[in-house]
N, C-alpha and C positions, 0 to 999 in steps of 0.2 A: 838313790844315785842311779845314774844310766849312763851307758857304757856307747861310746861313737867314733867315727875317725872321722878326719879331716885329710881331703884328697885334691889332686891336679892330673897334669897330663905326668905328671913326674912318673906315677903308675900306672900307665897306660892304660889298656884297654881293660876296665873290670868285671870280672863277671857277681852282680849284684843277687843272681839266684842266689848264688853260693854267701856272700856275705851277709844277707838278709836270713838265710839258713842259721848263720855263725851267730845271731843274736843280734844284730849291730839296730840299735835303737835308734842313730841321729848321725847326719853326715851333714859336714863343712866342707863347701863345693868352694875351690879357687874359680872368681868369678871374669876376673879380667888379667891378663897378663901387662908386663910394662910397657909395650909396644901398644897396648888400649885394645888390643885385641882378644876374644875372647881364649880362656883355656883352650888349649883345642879339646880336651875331651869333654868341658863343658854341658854340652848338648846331650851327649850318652850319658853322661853321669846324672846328669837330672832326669832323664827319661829312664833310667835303673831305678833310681828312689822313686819315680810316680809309682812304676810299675808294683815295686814290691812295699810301697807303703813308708818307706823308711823317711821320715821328717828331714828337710832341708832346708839351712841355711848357707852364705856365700860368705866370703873374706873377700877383702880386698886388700895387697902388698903393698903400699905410698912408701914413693919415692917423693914424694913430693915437699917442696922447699918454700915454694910461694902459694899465696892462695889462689892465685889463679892456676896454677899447676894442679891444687885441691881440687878446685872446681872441673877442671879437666877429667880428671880420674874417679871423681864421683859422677861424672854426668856418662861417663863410659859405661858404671857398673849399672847404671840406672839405665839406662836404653837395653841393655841386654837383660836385666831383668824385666823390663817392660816387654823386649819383642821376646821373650820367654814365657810370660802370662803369669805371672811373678808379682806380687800384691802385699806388701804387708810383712814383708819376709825381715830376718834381722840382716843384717850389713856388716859383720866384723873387720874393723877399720886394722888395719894390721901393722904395726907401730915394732920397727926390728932391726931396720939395717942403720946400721953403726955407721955406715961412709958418710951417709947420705942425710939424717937427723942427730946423732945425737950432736954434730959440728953446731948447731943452729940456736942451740940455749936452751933451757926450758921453759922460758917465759916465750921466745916464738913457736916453739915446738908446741904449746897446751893452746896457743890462741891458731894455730894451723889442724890441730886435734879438734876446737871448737866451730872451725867451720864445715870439716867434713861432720860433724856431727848436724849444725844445723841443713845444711844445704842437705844431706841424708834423709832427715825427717823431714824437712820440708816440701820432699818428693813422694813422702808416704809409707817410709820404709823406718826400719826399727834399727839402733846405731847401739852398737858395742864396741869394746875394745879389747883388741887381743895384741900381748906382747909380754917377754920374757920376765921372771922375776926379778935378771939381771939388771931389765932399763929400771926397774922399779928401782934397787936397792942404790944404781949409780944417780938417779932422781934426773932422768933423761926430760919427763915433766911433768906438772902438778897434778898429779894421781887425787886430790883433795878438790879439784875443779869439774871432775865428771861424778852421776850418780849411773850413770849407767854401766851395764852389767860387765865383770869384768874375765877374762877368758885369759888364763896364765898358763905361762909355759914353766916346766921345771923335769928337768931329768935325772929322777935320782942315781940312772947305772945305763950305761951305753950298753950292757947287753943288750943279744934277740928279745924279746917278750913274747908270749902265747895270750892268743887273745883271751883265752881262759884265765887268765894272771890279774890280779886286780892289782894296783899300788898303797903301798903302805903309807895310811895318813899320816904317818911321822912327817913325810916329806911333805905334806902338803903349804903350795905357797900359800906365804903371811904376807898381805899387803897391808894390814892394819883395814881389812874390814872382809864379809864375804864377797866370795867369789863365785860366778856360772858355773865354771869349768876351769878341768886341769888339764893340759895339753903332755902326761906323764912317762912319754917313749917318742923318738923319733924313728922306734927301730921295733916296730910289731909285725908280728906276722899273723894273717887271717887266711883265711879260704877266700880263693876269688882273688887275691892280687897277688902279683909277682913281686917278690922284692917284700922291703919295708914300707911300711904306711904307721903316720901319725896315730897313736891311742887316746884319747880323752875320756875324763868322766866329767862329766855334770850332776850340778847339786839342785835344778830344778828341770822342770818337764821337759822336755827342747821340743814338745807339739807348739810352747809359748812362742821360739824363733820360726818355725818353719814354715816353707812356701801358704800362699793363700790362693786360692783359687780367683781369676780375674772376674769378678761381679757376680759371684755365689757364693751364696753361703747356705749352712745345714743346721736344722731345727727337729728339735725332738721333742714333743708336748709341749710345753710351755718354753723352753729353753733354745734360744739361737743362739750356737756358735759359730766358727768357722769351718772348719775343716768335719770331713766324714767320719777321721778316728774320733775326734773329739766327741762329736754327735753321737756315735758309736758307744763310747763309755760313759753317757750321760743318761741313755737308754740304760746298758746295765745297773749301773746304780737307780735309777728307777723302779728294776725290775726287782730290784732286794729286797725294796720295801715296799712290793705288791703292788705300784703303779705302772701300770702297760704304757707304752710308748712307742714310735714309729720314726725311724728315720726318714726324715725328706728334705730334697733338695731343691733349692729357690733360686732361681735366678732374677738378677737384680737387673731392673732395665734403666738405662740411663734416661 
């Protein structure tokens, strides 16, 4: 299990020494706001996780009702991760306001989920879904239609939390299959942000969502991966069982 928050400009300006310090393994970067504009703190917030290593993926909030509205707001979050240098990263499709979708049915709501999903991948990027256990249980829409990874929200107690604090798998949401991640506090407090910030765990590596470097990638003996930590930890396991290895970095030329 690995322990991460999901952020916006909601908590302004963060200082990532300090939360990188607190542990924090994986951060979920608000990538576009409704306006189609980027977060504003967007930019610092990814250059905080370059800088201290920490693995990044984006959400996106859809308000959106037609698919041409989808397509609008997936073509937003994909230029900003392109002019980002942004490659490969996962796309949390962010499936929550009540005004706005659950009016719509579940039979349009899973075929407007279907296209932010293709149009997503079709651009090169990795598609999930994030959204409460609530839409699940009121069947906002066919949760049986997608395989991909699913990121729940569920809060067992509106108290503070200390990021030292894990959540007790009692609460853990049930959607009738597994799940990425638990989105388990909306109200944590870390080192390095003011206020509250989102707590999650995940139940797989989150190096699998995060950012990819634009036209490199990194290889150790025999093994090309993506990223440097990955390469990084393929070496050490190498190094266990007595075979020496070298990180190096390749650039790919178009």
């Amino acid at each position: 299990m690995w322990k991460g928050i999901d952020v916006s400009d909601n908590q302004g300006v963060i200082d990532w020494g300090q939360v990188a310090t607190a542990g924090v393994q994986f951060a979920i970067l608000r990538s576009v706001r409704r306006s189609g504009k980027a977060d504003y703190q967007f930019a610092a917030n990814l250059a905080g996780c370059r800088k201290y290593g920490i693995p990044v993926a984006v959400y996106k909030y859809t308000y959106a009702t037609t698919a041409a509205e989808v397509l609008e707001e997936v073509g937003q979050v994909v230029e900003l991760l392109r002019a980002s240098g942004l490659t490969g990263t996962m796309v949390w499709w962010d499936v929550e306001d009540r005004d706005t979708l659950q009016p719509l049915g579940a039979a349009k709501l899973t075929e407007l989920i279907r296209t932010a999903q293709a149009e997503i991948q079709a651009d090169g990027y990795r598609f999930g879904l994030y959204t409460g256990l609530y839409v699940y249980q009121e069947g906002w829409f066919d949760f049986s239609a997608f395989a991909c990874p699913l990121w729940i929200a569920r809060y067992p107690s509106i108290a503070q939390k200390a990021w030292a604090e894990s959540p007790s798998d009692r609460y853990k949401p049930s959607v009738g299959r597994a799940i990425w991640g638990w989105q388990w506090t909306s109200n944590g407090r870390l080192p390095g942000i003011s206020g509250a910030v989102d707590f999650n765990v995940c139940y797989q590596d989150p190096e699998w969502t995060a950012e990819r470097e634009t036209g490199v990638i990194y290889t150790v003996s025999v093994a090309d991966v993506w990223t440097r930590a990955q390469a990084e930890e393929v070496q050490r396991q190498l190094a266990a069982i007595g075979i020496p290895g070298v990180v190096h970095k390749v650039q790919i030329l178009e």
